[in-house]
C-alpha angles and dihedrals in degrees: 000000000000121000097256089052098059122144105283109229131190125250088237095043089052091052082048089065111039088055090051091063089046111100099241106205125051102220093177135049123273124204086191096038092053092039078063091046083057094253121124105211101180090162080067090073103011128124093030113261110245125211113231113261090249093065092040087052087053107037091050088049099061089043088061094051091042092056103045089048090052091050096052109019100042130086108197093171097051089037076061101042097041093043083224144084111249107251082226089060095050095043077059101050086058100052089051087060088247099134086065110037091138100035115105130262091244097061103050094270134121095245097212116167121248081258095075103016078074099044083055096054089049086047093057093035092064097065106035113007085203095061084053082052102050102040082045099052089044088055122015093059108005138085095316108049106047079043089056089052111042108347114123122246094258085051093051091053092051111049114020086067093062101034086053101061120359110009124083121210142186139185113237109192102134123082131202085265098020132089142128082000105086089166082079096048108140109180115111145222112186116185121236112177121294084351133069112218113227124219134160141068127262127207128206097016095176101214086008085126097060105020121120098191128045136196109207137195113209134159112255117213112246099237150152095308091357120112090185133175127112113357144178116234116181088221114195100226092222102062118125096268093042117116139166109211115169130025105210126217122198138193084259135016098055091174100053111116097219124158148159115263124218118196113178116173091337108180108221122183107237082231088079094059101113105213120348119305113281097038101096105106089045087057094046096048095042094047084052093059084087105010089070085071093075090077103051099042084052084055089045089060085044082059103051083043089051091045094043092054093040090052091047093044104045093048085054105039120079130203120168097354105308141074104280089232081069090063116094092231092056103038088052092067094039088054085052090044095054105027087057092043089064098049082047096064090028085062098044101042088049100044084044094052080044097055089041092056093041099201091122139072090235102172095113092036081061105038086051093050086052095055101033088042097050091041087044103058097043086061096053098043085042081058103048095048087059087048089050087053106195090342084070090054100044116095117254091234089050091048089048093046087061103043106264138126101279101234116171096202086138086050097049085041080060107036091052100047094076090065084077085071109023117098100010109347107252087258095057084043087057083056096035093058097034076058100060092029079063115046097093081064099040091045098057099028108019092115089047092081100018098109085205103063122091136268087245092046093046088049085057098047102056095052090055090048083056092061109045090044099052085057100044100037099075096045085073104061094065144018151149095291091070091067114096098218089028095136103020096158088076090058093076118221116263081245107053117183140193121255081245092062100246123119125262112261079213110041126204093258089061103052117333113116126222111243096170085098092060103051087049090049086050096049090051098046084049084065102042092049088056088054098050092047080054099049083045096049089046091050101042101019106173090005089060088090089068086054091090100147090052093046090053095051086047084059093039096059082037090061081044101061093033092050088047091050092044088048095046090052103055086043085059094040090054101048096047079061099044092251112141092303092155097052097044083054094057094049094040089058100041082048102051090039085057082041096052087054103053087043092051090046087052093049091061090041088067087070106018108065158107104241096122103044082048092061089043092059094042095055086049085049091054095043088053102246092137098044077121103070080055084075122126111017132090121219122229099199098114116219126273126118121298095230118028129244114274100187112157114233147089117324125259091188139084111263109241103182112133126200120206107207 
């Protein structure tokens, strides 16, 4: 089966079974789910939840480890320069435990919680982008994970112990002409008696090239005592069929061990299976509810390197006569630069303290730290490397070999930008979480506007849509944020004191912010964005799922008002324990006024904007009325076909996989 020649599949089928993978009920509470609902639901995240001292114990202690071993045992420069790992790096990131940082003890593993399982990725990060990479790939979405969550016991044995100290793994979903589009997967999995046969070919299998063990998605054949569709295989890299064809390189990221993967006949024992068949895309989507925070927390770690560097460079550098950081142009990028750092980490430490205490449903606040997060960092990096002038796009190795500070702003500019894509692209995250912003409408009125539904389920459905509407409706008119003194805890007393009970050497009158506005201004914008999903589902009704510009700037204003409520909250945390509360005031409010323009600007977006000339234009682009303005250039692209053939069947390549014992 070449590319080209995939299985077609319906619009509709492919939503079929995308919803099919969603986890339909929210068992738990969900502080974003219900901000979209138009309910501000600030107890959901306030006080701040805590981890336990044991964890923190822990969790300091490896950090400590980790970062002495990065400072002395990692080469960033050569990481660059090689475009690989050192095999001597890796071997000691094993032997740190690193491998297996949220594994648990009993298998082997460090059992650190997500909180500082993230705080260790940004650590390392921060030195070399391509060691987050690699330890968040292995774990985030690798073995471990999709085995914690449904593996079987046996399965458990078996593999944790080796993915926690000595064993690499990777997640290989996406296809040469599959994406975000799981309905197409063609890989196979056939079963054979007690065995699955494996065929079919994976692309961009990040630690592919090194990994020793493998979870694989692969279509099951509906057959006699088989349920089929989608399912997850743990696959060992070295089994006969199993061939590593291609090492990619990418404009980032040098050191990222990503392949293409080639299974041909792969027997596979059915043991291996992890949940029932069919289940696949479940598993994957349900692994990547936390998983997802590896990212951010990576571009959190970006942030704090970025701030770090523009602080350093625009107290050095002159211009006119003063420090550029003293010049409005600049200190305007180094105020962004601070003042979203700290929402950053505000949004990733609370949604990771979130998923460790597991009392809430956290699937959008992850999703929205992923996208703000990924969108978030490139803007900052993009930003230093304007405030460095020529210096941020020279290279670091040109600036060392003539005398200067190697600072690798062109290199961070590169390695994040992939977190745009990683993961779900930012444009398939702005569907994911409308989705799931969505589903109280879709679950009481979704047949309301399916054309395909029948007269007696549309009848249903509109009684129950009377219902929930003449109970929500009104919750939208008025609220808290209307009240002039609603919040007041985060307007600290004039005289502030220490848990401890002794005054503050700094009272609120002489420094300390008043947030109180923000999380009004949030309350009441909650409420408007419901109102305005409501007006748009009542306008467009099925077509409402086309309307893909409006839904993302739904989900936009939506990571605004969820990274202003997660930013206002640690401020708050860490002034009730005397730690830079001051400080963290002054940043939460900068950042929420920043916040409050861009989500303004977003508000009048929904109805002013230029989302059906833009189709317009698009439909005369792919007819060909503008060839014209093609004119006059010469593309060096080469030929060659634009998605490579996937034919199943044996290799005709050199097997490049490369195991790291």
């Amino acid at each position: 089966m070449t590319a080209s020649s995939v299985r077609p599949v319906s619009e509709r089928e492919a939503r079929q079974v995308a919803e099919a993978a969603r986890e339909q009920v929210w068992h738990k509470p969900s502080f974003a789910k219900e901000l979209f609902l138009g309910r501000f639901r600030l107890d959901l995240i306030h006080p701040h939840p805590a981890p336990a001292p044991d964890d923190v114990r822990r969790g300091e202690a490896f950090l400590a480890k980790l970062g002495e071993f990065c400072a002395t045992r990692v080469d960033a420069a050569r990481i660059e320069r090689e475009a690989r790992i050192p095999d001597e790096t890796i071997k000691g990131l094993k032997e740190l435990g690193a491998l297996g940082m949220k594994i648990d003890t009993k298998y082997g593993g460090l059992g650190l919680t997500q909180v500082y399982y993230n705080k260790a990725l940004a650590l390392a990060s921060s030195v070399s982008p391509a060691i987050g990479a690699l330890l968040s790939a292995h774990q985030s979405i690798g073995v471990p994970q999709p085995l914690k969550l449904f593996g079987t016991q046996e399965q458990k044995d078996r593999f944790l112990p080796r993915c926690a100290r000595t064993d690499i793994s990777a997640f290989l979903l996406t296809e040469p002409d599959v994406g975000s589009d799981p309905a197409r997967l063609a890989t196979t999995a056939v079963p054979d008696g007690d065995d699955y046969l494996l065929d079919g070919v994976k692309l961009w299998t990040t630690n592919g090239v090194v990994a020793d063990l493998l979870v694989v998605m692969a279509r099951v054949p509906r057959s006699d005592g088989h349920k089929g569709g989608i399912s997850a295989f743990v696959v060992e890299t070295a089994s006969e069929g199993v061939t590593v064809e291609n090492r990619n390189a990418f404009m980032g990221l040098r050191g990222l061990e990503n392949g293409v993967t080639r299974f041909h006949r792969v027997r596979v024992p059915a043991a291996n299976r992890i949940g029932p068949e069919g289940a696949g895309l479940k598993i994957a989507l349900t692994t990547l509810n936390t998983g997802r925070l590896s990212l951010p927390a990576m571009c959190t770690g970006a942030g704090k390197w970025c701030l770090k560097i523009a602080r350093e460079w625009s107290a050095a550098r002159e211009q006119w006569g003063k420090p550029i950081a003293e010049h409005e142009a600049v200190g305007a990028k180094i105020s962004f630069i601070a003042a979203t750092t700290f929402a950053l980490e505000a949004v990733i430490d609370l949604a990771s303290q979130m998923a460790d205490e597991d009392r809430n449903d956290i699937r959008i606040e992850a999703a929205l730290a992923k996208l703000y997060g990924s969108e978030m960092a490139w803007l900052m990096a993009d930003e230093l490397v304007q405030i460095r002038g020529g210096r941020g796009y020279e290279t670091a190795a040109s600036l060392a070999a003539r005398g200067e500070r190697a600072v690798p702003a062109e290199q961070m500019l590169r390695d994040l930008r992939i977190n745009r894509i990683f993961e779900g692209s930012t444009e398939i995250m702005h569907l994911l979480i409308a989705r799931e912003a969505v589903d109280a409408h879709l679950s009481v009125a979704g047949d309301l506007i399916d054309p395909d539904a029948s007269l007696p389920d549309k009848g249903k459905a509109a009684a129950r849509a009377g219902g929930f509407y003449a109970r929500w409706l009104p919750g939208l008119v008025t609220g808290p944020g209307q009240l002039p003194r609603a919040y007041a805890e985060f307007r600290p007393p004039a005289d502030h004191r220490h848990p401890d009970g002794k005054r503050s050497a700094r009272p609120a009158s002489s420094g300390y912010r008043d947030l109180s506005p923000h999380l009004r201004y949030v309350e009441r914008s909650a409420r408007r964005l419901a109102r305005s999903t409501f007006y748009a589902m009542s306008r467009w009704q099925g077509r409402m799922e086309t309307k893909q510009g409006f839904l993302s700037r739904i989900v936009d204003i939506g990571a605004e008002l969820f990274a202003m409520s997660a930013a206002c909250v640690r401020a708050e945390m860490l002034r009730s324990r005397g730690d830079h509360g001051v400080e963290a005031y002054q940043l939460a409010d900068t950042f929420c006024r920043q916040a409050r323009i861009r989500a303004d600007e977003l508000f009048g977006r929904l109805w002013t904007n230029t989302d059906d000339l833009d189709r317009k234009v698009v439909s005369g682009v792919l007819s060909g009325a503008y060839e014209w303005l093609e004119q006059g250039i010469l593309d060096p692209s080469g030929d060659g076909p634009w998605i490579a053939d996937a034919t199943p069947g044996p290799t005709s390549r050199r097997n490049v996989h490369r195991p790291i014992h």
